[in-house]
C-alpha positions in Angstrom: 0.2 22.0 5.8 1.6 24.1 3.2 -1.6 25.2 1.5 -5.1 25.1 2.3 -7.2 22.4 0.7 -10.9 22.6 0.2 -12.4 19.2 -0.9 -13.6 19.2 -4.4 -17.1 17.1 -4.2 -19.9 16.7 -1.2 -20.8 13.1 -2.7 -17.4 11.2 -3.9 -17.6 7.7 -5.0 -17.2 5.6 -2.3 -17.9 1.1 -2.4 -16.6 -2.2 -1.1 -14.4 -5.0 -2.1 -15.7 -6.6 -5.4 -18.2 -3.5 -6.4 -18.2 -2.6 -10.1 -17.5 0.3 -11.5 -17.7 1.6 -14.9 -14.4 3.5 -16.0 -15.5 7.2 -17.5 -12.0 8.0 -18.3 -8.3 8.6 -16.8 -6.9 12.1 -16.6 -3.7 13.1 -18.2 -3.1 15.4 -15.7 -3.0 13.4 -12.9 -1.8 9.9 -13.4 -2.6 6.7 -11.9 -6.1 7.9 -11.2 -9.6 6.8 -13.4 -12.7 8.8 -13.2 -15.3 6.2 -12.3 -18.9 5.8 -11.4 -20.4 3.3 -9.0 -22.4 1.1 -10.6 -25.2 0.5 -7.8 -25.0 3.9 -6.0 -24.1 6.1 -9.5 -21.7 8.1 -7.6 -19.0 9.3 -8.9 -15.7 10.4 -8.7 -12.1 9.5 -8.9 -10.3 6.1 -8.1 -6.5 5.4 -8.1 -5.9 3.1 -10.6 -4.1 0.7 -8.3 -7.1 -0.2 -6.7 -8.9 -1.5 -9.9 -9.1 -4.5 -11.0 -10.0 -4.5 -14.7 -12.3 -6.6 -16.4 -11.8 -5.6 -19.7 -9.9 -2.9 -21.5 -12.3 -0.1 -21.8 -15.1 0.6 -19.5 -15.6 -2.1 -16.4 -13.4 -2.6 -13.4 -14.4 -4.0 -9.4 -12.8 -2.5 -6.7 -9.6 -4.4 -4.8 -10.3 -2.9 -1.8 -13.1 -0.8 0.6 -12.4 2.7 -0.8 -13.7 6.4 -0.4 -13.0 9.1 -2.7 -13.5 11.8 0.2 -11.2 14.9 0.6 -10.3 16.4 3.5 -10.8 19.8 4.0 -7.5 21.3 5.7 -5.8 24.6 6.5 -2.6 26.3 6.9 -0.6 24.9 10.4 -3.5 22.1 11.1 -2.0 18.8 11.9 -2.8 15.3 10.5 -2.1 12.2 10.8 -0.9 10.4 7.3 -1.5 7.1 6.6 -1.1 6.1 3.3 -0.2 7.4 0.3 -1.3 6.7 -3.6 -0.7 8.8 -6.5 0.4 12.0 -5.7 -2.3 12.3 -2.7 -2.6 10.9 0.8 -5.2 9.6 3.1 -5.3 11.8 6.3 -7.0 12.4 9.7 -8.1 15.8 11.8 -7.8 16.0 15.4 -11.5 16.3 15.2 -11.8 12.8 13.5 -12.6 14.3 10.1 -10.7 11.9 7.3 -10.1 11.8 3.7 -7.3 12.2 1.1 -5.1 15.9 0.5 -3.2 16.5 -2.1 0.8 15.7 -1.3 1.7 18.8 -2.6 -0.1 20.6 0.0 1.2 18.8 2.4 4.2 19.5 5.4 6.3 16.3 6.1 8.6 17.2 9.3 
């Protein structure tokens, strides 16, 4: 870790193969990712666009695959493990078991 990371939202979208979503919007600022709620739960939160699957050009979209928007909340010197990466951020896990995504430009590749 380069920089700490505190995770943005206690509640983050989170759903399973085939759930809708409606799109809210997609952020300039950080491409390839959609602002979306859950249309069962009403969570909300952002979802890379990759894992979308759109069913029409505005507002509705299911999800490809199981997905969480969680962050992980990391410090200066803590290891992780990396797994996968997607739009400028990538899915990580503590020591302590603790998982979620951190921002790639926080992050220490050796």
């Amino acid at each position: 870790m380069v920089a700490d990371h505190d995770r943005s939202y206690e509640a983050p979208i989170f759903g399973t193969v085939g759930d809708v979503v409606k799109i809210v919007r997609r952020e300039d600022d950080e491409p390839g990712w959609m602002w979306c709620e859950h249309s069962a739960s009403g969570l909300a939160g952002w979802v890379p666009e990759a894992f979308l699957e759109r069913e029409d050009e505005h507002s509705a979209a299911t999800l490809r695959r199981n997905y969480s928007a969680m962050e992980l909340t990391v410090v200066v010197g803590q290891s992780l493990m990396m797994f996968e990466t997607v739009a400028g951020w990538t899915w990580c896990a503590s020591a302590e078991g603790d998982a979620g995504w951190v921002p790639n430009h926080k992050l220490a590749t050796s």
